[in-house]
VEXMIDO-217563 format. One line per field, with one value per atom (N, C-alpha, C, O): atom name; residue number from 1; residue in three letters; x, y, z. Coordinates in steps of 0.05 Angstrom, whole numbers, plus 5000, padded with zeros to 4 digits. Last residue first. Example, Ala and Ser with C-alpha at 12.3 -4.5 7.8 and 13.67 -1.06 7.14 Angstrom:
2
site	N	CA	C	O	N	CA	C	O
pos	2	2	2	2	1	1	1	1
code	SER	SER	SER	SER	ALA	ALA	ALA	ALA
c1	5257	5273	5258	5268	5264	5246	5264	5285
c2	4955	4979	5001	5023	4886	4910	4934	4934
c3	5142	5143	5157	5161	5156	5156	5156	5169
This chain:
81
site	N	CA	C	O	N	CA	C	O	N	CA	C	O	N	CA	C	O	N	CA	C	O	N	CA	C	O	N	CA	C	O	N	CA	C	O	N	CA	C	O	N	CA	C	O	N	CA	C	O	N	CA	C	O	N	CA	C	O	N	CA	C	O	N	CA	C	O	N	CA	C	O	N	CA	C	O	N	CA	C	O	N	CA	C	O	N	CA	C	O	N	CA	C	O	N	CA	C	O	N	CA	C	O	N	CA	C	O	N	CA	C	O	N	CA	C	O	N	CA	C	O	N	CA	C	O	N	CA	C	O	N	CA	C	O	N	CA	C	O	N	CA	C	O	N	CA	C	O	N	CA	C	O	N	CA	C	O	N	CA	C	O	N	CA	C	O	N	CA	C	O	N	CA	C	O	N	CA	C	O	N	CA	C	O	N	CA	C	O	N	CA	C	O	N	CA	C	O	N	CA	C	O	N	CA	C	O	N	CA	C	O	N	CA	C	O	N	CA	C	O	N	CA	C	O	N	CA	C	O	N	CA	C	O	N	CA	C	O	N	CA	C	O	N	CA	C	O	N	CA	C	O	N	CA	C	O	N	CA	C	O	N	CA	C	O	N	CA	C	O	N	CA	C	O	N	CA	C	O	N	CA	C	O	N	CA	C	O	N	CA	C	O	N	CA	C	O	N	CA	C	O	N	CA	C	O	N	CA	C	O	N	CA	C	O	N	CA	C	O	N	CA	C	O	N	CA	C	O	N	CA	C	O	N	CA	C	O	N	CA	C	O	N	CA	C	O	N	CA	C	O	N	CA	C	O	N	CA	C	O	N	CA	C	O
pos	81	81	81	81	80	80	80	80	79	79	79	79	78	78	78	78	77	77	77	77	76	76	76	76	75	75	75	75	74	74	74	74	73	73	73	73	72	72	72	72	71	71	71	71	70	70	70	70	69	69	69	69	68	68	68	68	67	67	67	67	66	66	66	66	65	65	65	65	64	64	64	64	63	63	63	63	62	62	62	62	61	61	61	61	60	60	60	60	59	59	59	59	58	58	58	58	57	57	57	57	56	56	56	56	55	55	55	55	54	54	54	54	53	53	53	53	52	52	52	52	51	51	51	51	50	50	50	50	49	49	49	49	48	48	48	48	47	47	47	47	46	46	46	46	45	45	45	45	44	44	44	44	43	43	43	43	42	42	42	42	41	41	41	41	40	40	40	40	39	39	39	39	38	38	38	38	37	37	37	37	36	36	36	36	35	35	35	35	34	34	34	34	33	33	33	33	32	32	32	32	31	31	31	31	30	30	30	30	29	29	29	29	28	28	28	28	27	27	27	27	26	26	26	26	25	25	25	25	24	24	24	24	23	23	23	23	22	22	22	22	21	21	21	21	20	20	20	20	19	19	19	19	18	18	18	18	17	17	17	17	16	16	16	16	15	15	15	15	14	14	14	14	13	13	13	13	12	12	12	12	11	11	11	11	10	10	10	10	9	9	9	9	8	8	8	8	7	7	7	7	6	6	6	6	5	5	5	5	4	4	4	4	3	3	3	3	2	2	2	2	1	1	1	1
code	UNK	UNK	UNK	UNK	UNK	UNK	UNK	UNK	UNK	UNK	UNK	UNK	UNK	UNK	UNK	UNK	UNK	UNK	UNK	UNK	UNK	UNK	UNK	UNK	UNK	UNK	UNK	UNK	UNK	UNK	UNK	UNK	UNK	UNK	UNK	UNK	UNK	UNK	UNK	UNK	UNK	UNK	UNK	UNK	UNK	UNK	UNK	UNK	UNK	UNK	UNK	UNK	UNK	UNK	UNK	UNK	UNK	UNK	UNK	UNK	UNK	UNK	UNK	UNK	UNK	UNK	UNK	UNK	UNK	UNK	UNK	UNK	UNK	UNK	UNK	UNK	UNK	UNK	UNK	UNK	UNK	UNK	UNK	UNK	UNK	UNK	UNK	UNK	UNK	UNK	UNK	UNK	UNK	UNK	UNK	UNK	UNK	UNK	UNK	UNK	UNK	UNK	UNK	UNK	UNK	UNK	UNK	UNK	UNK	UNK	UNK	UNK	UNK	UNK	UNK	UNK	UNK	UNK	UNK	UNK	UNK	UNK	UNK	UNK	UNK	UNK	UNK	UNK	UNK	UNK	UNK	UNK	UNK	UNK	UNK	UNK	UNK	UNK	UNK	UNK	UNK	UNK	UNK	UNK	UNK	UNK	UNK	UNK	UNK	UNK	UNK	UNK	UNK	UNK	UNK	UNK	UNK	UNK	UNK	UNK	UNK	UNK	UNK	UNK	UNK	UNK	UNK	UNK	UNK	UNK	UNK	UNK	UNK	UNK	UNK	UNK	UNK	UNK	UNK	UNK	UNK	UNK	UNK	UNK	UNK	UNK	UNK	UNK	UNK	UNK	UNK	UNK	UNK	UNK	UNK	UNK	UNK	UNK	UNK	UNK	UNK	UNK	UNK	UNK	UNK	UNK	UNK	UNK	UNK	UNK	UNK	UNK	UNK	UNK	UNK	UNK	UNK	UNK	UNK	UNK	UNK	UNK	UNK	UNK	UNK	UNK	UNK	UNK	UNK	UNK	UNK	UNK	UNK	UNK	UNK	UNK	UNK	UNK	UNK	UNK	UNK	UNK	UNK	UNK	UNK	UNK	UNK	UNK	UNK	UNK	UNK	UNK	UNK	UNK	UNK	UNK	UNK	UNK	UNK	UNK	UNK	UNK	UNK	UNK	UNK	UNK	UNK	UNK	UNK	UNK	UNK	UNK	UNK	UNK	UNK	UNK	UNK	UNK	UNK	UNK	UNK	UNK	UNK	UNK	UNK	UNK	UNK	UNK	UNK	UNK	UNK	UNK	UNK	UNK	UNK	UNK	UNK	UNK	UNK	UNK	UNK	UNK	UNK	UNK	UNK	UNK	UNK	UNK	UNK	UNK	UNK	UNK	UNK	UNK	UNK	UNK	UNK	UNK	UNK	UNK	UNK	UNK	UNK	UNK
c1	8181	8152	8133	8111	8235	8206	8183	8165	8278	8261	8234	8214	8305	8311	8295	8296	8259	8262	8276	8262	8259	8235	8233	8217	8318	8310	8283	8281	8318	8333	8321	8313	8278	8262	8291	8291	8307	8288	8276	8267	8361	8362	8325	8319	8323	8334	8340	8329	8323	8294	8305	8296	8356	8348	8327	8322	8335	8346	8342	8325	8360	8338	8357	8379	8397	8395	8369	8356	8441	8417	8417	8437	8498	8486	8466	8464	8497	8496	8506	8514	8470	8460	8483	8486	8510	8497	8488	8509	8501	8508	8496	8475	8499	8490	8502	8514	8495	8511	8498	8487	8475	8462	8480	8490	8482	8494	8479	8475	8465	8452	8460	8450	8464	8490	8480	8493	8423	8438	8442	8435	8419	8432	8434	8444	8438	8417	8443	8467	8480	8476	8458	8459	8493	8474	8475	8472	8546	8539	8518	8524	8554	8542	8536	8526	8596	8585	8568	8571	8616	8593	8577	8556	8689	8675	8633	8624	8725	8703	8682	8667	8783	8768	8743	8735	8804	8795	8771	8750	8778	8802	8786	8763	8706	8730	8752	8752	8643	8663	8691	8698	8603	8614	8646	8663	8537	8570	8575	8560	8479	8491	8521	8527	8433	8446	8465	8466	8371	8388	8408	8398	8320	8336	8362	8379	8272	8278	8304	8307	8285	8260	8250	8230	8329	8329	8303	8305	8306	8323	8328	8330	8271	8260	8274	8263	8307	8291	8279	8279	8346	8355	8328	8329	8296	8315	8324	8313	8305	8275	8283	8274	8342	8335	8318	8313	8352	8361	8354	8359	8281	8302	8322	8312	8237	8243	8271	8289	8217	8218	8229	8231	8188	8209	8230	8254	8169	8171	8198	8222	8138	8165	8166	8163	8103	8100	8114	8105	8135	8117	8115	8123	8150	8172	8158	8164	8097	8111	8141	8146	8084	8071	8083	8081	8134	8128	8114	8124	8113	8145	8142	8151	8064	8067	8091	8088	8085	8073	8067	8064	8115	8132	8118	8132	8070	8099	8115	8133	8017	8034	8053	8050	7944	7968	7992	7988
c2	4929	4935	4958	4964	4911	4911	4912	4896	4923	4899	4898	4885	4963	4941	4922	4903	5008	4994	4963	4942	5012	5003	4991	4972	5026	5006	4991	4966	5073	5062	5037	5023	5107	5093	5084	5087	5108	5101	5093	5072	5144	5111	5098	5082	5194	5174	5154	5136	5200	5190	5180	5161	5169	5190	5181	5160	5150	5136	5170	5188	5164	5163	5164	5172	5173	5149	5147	5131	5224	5224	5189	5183	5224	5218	5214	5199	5184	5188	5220	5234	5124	5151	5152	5133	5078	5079	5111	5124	5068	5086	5090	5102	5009	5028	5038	5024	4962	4972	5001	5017	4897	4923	4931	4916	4836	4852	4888	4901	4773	4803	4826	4831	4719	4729	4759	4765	4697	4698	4710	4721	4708	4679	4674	4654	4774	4752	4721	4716	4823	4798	4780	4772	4898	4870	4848	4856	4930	4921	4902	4888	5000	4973	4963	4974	5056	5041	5012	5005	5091	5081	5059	5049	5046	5069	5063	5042	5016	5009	5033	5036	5013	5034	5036	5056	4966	4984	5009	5017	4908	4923	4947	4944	4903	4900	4915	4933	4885	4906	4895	4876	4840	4849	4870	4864	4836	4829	4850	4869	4829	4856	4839	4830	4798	4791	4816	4824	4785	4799	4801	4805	4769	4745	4760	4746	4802	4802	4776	4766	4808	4791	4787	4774	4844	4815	4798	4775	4888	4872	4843	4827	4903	4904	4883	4864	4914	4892	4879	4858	4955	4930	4904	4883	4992	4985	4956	4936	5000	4989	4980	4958	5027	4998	4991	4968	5065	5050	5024	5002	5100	5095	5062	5043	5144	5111	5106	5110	5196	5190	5159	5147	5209	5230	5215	5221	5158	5171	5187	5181	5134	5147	5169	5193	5088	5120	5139	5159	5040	5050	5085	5100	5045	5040	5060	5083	5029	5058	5057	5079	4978	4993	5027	5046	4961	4952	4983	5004	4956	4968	4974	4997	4927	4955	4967	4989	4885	4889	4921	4936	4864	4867	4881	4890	4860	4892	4884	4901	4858	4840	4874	4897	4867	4872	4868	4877
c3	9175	9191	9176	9186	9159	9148	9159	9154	9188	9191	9178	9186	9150	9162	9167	9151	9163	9132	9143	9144	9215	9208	9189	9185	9221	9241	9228	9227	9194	9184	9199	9181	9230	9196	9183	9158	9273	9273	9239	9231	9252	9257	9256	9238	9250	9222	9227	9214	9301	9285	9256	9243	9351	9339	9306	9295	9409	9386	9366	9371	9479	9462	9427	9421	9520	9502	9498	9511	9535	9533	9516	9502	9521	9543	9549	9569	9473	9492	9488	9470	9427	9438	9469	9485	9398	9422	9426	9429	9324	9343	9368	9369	9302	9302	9323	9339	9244	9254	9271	9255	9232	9240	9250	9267	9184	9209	9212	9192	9184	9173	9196	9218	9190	9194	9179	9159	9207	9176	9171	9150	9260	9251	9223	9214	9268	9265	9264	9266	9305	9275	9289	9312	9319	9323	9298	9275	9348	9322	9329	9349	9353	9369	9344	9324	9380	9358	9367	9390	9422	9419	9403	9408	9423	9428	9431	9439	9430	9414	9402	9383	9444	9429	9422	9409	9463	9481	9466	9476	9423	9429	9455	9463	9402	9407	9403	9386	9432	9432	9421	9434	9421	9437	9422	9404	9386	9387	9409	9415	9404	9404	9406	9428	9357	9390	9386	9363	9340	9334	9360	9382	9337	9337	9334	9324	9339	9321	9315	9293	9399	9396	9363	9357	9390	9409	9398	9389	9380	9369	9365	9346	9429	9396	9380	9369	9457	9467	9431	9418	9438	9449	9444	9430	9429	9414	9420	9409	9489	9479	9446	9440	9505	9513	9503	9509	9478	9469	9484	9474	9471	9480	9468	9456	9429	9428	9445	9429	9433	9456	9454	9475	9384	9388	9415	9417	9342	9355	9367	9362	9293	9294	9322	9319	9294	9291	9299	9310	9296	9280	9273	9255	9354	9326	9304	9297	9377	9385	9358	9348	9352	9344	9350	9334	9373	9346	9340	9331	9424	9427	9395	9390	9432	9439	9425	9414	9424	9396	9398	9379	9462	9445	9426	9408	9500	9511	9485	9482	9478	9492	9487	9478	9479	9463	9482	9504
């Protein structure tokens, strides 16, 4: 089992422990690219768009950057896993 189907399967069972990098990677391999910030204010927010143009809006975790679990089954419905 490859490091993207691991990351899938830990998605899956909603875990307590899913960080935002792993998110990131998840995304990415979904075709999803993280827009860049704009003006000074951006603050945490993070937006991801596919190439048909399907935009994800989400809140960077901090200080701690573990995902919190409602994003998590908002992330799962999203991509239909």
């Amino acid at each position: 089992m490859g490091k993207i189907e691991k990351l899938i399967k830990k998605l899956k069972s909603n875990p307590k422990d899913f960080t935002w990098n792993e998110l990131k990677k998840l995304l990415t391999y979904y075709g999803y690219e993280e827009l860049k910030k704009k003006g000074k204010t951006g603050g945490s927010r993070r937006r991801f768009v596919n190439d048909k143009k399907v935009l994800i809006n989400l809140h960077e975790p901090h200080p701690q950057k573990i995902i919190k679990p409602y994003l998590i089954k908002i992330i799962i419905k999203h991509l239909n896993l």
